[in-house]
C-alpha positions as CSV (number, residue, x, y, z in Angstrom):
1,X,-28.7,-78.6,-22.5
2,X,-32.4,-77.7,-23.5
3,X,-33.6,-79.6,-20.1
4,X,-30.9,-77.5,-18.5
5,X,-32.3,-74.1,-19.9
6,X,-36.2,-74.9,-19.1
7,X,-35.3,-75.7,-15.8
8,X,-33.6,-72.2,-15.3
9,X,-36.3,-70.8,-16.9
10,X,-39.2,-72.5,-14.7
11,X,-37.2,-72.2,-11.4
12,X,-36.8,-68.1,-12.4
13,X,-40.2,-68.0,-13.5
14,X,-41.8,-69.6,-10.1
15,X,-39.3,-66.7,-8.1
16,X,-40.7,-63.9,-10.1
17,X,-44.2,-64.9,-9.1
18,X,-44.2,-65.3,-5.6
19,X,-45.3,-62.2,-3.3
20,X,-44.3,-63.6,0.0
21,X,-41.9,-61.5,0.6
22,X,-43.4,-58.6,-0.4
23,X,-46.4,-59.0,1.8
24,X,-44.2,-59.4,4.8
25,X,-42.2,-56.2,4.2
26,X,-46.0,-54.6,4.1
27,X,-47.0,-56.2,7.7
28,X,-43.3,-55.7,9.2
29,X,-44.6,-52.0,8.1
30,X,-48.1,-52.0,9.5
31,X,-46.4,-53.0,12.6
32,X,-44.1,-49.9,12.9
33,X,-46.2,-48.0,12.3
34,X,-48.4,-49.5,15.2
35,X,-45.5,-49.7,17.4
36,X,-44.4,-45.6,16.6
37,X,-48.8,-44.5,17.2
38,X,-48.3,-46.5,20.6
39,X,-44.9,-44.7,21.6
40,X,-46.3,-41.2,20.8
41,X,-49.6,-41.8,22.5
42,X,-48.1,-43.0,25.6
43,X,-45.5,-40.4,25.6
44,X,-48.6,-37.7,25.1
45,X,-50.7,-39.1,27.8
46,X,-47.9,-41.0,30.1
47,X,-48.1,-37.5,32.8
48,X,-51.9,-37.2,32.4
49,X,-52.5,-40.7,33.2
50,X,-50.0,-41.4,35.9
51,X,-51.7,-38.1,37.6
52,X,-55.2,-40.1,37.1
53,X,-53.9,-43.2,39.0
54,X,-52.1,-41.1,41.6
55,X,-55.5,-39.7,42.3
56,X,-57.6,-43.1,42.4
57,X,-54.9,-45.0,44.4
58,X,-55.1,-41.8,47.0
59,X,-58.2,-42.2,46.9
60,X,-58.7,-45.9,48.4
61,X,-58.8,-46.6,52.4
């Protein structure tokens, strides 16, 4: 029975420790947050730069 409770107590103890998860929730964050920077950015310059290419592709022979 006491083998049985320092077991618990070890396997509960070695959970509580570990940050794995924690640091994955903080890049699956950082990545949003890329991902939502890229969306407005494109959506603020999409017009502007499909006007630019227009232009230069016109502008080949």
């Amino acid at each position: 029975m006491v083998a049985m409770q320092l077991w618990i107590q070890y396997v509960l103890g070695s959970l509580k420790d570990r940050e794995d998860g924690a640091a994955a929730v903080e890049y699956g964050l950082l990545v949003g947050l890329i991902a939502v920077a890229i969306i407005v950015t494109v959506g603020l310059l999409g017009t502007k730069l499909d006007t630019l290419f227009t232009n230069i592709k016109n502008a080949l022979p």
